[in-house]
C-alpha positions as CSV (number, residue, x, y, z in Angstrom):
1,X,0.0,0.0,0.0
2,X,1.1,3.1,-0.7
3,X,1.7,5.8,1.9
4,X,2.4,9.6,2.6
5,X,5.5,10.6,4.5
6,X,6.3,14.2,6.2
7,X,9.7,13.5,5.4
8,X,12.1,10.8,3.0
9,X,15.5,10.5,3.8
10,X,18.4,9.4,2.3
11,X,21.1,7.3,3.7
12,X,23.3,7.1,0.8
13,X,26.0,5.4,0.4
14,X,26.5,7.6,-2.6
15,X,24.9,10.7,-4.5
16,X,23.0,8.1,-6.4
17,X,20.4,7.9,-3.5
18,X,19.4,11.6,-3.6
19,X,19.2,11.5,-7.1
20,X,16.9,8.6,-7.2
21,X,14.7,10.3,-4.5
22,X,14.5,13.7,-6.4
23,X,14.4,11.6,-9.8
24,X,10.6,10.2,-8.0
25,X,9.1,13.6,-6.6
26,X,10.2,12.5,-2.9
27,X,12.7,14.9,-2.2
28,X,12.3,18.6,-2.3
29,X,15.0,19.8,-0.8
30,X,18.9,19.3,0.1
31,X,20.3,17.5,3.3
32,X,23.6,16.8,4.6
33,X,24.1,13.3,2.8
34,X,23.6,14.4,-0.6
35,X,26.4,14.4,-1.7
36,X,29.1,13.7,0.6
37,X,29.7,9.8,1.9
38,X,31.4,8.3,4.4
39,X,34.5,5.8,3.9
40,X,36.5,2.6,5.0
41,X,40.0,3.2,3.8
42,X,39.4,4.0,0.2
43,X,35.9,2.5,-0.4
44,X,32.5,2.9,0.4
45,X,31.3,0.2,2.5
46,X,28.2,-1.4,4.7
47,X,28.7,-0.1,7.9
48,X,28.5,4.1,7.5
49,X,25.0,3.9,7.7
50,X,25.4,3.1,11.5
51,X,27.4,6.0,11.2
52,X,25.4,8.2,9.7
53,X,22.2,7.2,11.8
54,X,24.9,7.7,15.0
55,X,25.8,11.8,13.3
56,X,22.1,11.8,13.3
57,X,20.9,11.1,16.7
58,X,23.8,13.2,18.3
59,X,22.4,16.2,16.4
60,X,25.0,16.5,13.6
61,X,27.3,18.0,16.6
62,X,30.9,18.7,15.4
63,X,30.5,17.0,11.9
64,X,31.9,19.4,9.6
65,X,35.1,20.9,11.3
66,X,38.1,22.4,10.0
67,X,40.9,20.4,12.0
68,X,39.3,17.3,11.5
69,X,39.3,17.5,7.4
70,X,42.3,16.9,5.1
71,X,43.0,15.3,1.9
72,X,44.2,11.5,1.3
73,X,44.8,9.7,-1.9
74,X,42.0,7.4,-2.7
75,X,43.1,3.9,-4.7
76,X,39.5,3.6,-5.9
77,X,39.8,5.6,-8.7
78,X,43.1,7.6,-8.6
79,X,41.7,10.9,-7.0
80,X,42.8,12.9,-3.9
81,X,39.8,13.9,-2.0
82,X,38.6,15.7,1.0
83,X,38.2,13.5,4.1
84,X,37.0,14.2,7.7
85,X,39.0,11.9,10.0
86,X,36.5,12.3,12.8
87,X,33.1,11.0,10.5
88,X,35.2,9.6,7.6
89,X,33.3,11.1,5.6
90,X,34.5,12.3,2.4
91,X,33.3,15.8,0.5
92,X,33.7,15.0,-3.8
93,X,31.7,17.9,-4.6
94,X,32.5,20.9,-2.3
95,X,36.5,21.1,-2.8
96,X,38.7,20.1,-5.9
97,X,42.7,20.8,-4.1
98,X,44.0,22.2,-0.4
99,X,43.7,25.2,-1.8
100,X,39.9,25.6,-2.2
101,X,39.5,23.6,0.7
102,X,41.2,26.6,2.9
103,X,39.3,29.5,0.8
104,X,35.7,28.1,0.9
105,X,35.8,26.1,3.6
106,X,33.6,28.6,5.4
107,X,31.3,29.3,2.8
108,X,31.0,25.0,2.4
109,X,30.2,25.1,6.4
110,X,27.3,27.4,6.7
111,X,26.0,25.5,3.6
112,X,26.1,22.1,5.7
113,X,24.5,23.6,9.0
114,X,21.8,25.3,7.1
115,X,21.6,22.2,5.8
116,X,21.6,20.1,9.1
117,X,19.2,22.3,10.4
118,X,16.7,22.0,8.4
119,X,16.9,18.0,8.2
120,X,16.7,17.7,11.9
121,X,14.0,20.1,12.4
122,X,12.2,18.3,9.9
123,X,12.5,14.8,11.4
124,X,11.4,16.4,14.7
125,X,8.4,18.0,13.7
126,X,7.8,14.7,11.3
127,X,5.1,11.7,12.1
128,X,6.2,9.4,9.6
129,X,9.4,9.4,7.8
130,X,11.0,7.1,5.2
131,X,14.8,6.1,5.2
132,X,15.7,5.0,1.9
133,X,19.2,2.8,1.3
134,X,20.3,2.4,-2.1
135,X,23.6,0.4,-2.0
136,X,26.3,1.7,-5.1
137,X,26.5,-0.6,-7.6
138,X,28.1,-3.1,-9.1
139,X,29.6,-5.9,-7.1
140,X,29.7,-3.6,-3.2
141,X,28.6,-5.5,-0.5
142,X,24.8,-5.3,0.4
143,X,23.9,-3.5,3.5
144,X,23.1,-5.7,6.2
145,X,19.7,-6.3,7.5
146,X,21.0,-5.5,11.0
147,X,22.3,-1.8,9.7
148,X,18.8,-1.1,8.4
149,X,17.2,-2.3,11.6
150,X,19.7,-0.3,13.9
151,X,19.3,2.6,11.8
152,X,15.3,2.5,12.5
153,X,15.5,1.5,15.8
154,X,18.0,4.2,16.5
155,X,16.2,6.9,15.2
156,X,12.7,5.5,17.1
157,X,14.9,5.9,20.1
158,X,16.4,9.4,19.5
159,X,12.5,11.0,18.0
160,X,10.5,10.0,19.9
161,X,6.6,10.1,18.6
162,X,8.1,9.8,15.1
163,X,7.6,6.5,12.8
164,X,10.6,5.5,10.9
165,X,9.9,3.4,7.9
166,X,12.9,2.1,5.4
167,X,13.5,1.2,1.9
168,X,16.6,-1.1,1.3
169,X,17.6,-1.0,-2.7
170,X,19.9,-4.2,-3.3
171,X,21.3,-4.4,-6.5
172,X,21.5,-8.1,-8.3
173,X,23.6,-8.5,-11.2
174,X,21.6,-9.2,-14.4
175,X,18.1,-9.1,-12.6
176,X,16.0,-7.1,-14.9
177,X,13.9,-4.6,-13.7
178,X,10.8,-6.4,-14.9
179,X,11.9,-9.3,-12.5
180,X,12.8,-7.5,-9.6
181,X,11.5,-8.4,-5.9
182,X,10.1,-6.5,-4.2
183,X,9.5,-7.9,-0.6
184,X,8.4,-6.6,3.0
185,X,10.9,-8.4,5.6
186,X,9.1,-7.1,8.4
187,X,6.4,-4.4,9.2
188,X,8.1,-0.9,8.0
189,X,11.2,-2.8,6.3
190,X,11.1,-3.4,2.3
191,X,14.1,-4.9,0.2
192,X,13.6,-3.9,-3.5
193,X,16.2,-6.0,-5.4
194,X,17.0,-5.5,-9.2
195,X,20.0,-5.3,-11.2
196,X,19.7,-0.9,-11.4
197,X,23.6,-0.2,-12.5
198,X,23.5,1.5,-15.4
199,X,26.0,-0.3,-18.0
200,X,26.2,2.5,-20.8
201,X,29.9,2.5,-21.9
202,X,31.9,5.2,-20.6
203,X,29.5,5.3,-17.4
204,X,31.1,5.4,-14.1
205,X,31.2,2.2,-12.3
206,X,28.6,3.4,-9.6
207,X,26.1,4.8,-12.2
208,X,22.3,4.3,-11.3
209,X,19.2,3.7,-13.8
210,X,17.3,6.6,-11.9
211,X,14.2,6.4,-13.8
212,X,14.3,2.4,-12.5
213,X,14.9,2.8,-8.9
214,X,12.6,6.2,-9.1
215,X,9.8,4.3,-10.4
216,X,10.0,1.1,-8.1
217,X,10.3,3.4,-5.0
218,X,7.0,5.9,-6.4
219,X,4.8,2.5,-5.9
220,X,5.2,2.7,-1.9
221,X,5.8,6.0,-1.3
222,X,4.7,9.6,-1.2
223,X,6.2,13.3,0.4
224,X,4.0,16.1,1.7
225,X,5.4,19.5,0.4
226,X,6.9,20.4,3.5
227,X,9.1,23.6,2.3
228,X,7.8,26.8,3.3
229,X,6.4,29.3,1.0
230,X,9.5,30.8,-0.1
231,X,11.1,27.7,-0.1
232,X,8.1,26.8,-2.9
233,X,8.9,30.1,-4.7
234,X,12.4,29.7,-5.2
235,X,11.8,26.0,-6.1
236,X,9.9,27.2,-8.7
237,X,12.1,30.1,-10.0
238,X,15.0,27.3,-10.3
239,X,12.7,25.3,-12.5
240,X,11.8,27.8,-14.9
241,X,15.8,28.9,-15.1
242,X,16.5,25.8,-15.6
243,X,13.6,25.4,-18.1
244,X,15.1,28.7,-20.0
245,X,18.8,27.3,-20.0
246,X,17.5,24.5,-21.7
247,X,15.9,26.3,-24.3
């Protein structure tokens, strides 16, 4: 059955999870998680959503600070990149060498607490709220069961009076979309399992078929509109920009 949230969330690992939630109408506007992820060495792995649920519950406090972030050379794919030794998380988007880290770094911070703000407020004034997981393909690891249930169970226990449903996306190599499953493994915890990596050549290896995962995800769930009115109004001037750059 299909069903409203005040809130969906995403857990990452990877950019690819916000896009798939903004790709379906579900999320409206940016969080903290977007587009950063959090790290093992030099890959992505299973347990930072523990992690993340953990940054969560202790409200986000001292998450993005300047002594704790510096660069190291990632094997994965040849790149130096912004890392926080404190949350391991990593920052792709928000600084390209050392040297933009130390001139924007400011500017990136008041981004991420406006940020943080708003997801926390959200989630506390929130009834029911969906956590969606959509593991990076091809070939990671799947998330445990266990860091999905932590993660709900965590968040029951930090906001309290708030529902916390999740959405675990497991990718299958060379299951088609048409025969993915698409399973409840307990009340408020769904696995939807397909082969989404998207194969085009010249693709990075973590590329997602949006439209895919957007569409399986649209048959359970639903957002309220819960930006404010001039959160609504600039939402709409950035479409028709966007719109007219496109034209």
């Amino acid at each position: 059955m299909k069903r409203t949230y005040d809130l969906v969330l995403g857990l990452g690992p990877a950019c690819s999870c916000s896009q798939t939630l903004r790709k379906a109408g579900l999320q409206l506007l940016s969080f903290p998680f977007d587009w950063t992820a959090y790290t093992h060495d030099t890959v992505q792995y299973p347990g930072d959503m523990p992690l993340k649920v953990n940054d969560i519950c202790a409200g986000m406090e001292h998450w993005f600070e300047r002594e704790d972030i510096s660069y190291f050379h990632r094997a994965l794919d040849g790149q130096d990149i912004p890392y926080n030794r404190r949350t391991t998380g990593i920052f792709p988007h928000d600084f390209h060498s050392p040297e933009e880290l130390e001139r924007n770094f400011e500017k990136v911070k008041a981004k991420y607490a406006r940020r943080i703000s708003r997801m926390l407020e959200l989630i506390r004034q929130a009834k029911d709220v969906l956590i969606v997981r959509l593991d990076a393909p091809p070939g990671e690891p799947p998330t445990p069961d266990d860091d999905c249930r932590y993660a709900r169970r965590k968040m029951a226990e930090a906001f309290a009076g708030t529902n916390f449903d999740l959405v675990h996306f497991r990718c299958v190599k060379g299951c088609a979309f048409k025969d993915r499953t698409d399973r409840e493994i307990e009340p408020g915890f769904r696995e939807i399992a397909f082969d989404y990596h998207d194969y085009t050549p010249g693709k990075p290896f973590y590329e997602v078929k949006l439209g895919e995962a957007a569409k399986a995800l649209r048959v359970h769930a639903a957002v309220r509109d819960y930006r404010t009115p001039e959160e609504r109004s600039r939402g709409r001037w950035q479409a028709i920009r966007k719109f007219l750059h496109l034209k």
